[in-house]
N, C-alpha and C positions, 0 to 999 in steps of 0.2 A: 230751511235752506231754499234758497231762487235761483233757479237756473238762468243763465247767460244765456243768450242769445244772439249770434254775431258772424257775420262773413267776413272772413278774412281771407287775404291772399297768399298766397305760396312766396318765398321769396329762394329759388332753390331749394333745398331742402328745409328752410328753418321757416317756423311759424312766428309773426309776432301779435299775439294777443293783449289788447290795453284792457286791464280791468280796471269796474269803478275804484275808488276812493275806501267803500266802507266794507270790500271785500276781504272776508281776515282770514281764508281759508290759507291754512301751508300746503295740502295737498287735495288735491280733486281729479276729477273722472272727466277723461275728455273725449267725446264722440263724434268724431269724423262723417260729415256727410258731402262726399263728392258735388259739388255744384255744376258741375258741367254738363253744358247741352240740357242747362234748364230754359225749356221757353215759358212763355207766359200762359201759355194753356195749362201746363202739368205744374205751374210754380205753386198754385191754390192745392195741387193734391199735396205736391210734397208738403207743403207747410203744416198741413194737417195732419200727417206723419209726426214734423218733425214736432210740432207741437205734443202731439198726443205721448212721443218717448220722453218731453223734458216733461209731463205733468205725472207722468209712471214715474220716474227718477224721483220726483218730487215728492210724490207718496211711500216712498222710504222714508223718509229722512223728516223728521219735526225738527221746529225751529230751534229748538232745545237739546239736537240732540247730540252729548257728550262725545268729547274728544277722546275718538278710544285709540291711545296711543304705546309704544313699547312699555311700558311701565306695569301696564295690565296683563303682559305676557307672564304666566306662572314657569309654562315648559318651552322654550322656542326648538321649532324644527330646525335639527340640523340639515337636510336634505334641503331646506327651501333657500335657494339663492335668489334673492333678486335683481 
C-alpha cells in the first residue's frame, strides 16, 4: 500500500480529496495534520514528521495485503456500533 500525500483545503466543513485513478481502496485511514501558521522555517521539520508517520503506516500493510472484510467475522460484537 502508498500513502497519499496531499493539501487540501477546508470548504466549511467538507473535505474534498481527488484520488489517483489506480486507487481501489473502499476504505482507508485518514490523518489530519493542521497546516496552519506553517512557515517556511518549521515546513522541513514538519515534513519530516509527516513523512516519517506515512512510512510507519506503510510498514503495516504489504502490498499484498488481503481484504479483511465482514465475511471473516466468526462472532460479531454486539456492543460495538459504528
Amino acid at each position: 500500500m502508498e500513502g497519499i500525500r496531499q493539501k487540501i483545503k477546508r470548504t466549511g466543513n467538507k473535505l474534498i480529496i481527488d484520488l489517483p485513478d489506480d486507487f481501489k481502496a473502499e476504505v482507508f485511514e485518514l490523518i489530519l495534520f493542521p497546516a496552519d501558521d506553517v512557515t517556511e522555517k518549521n515546513e522541513d521539520h514538519l515534513n519530516e514528521w509527516r513523512n516519517f508517520s506515512v512510512r510507519t503506516l506503510e510498514g503495516y500493510y504489504s502490498k499484498d495485503e488481503p481484504d479483511y472484510s465482514d465475511v471473516l467475522i466468526k462472532e460479531p460484537n454486539k456492543k460495538y456500533n459504528p
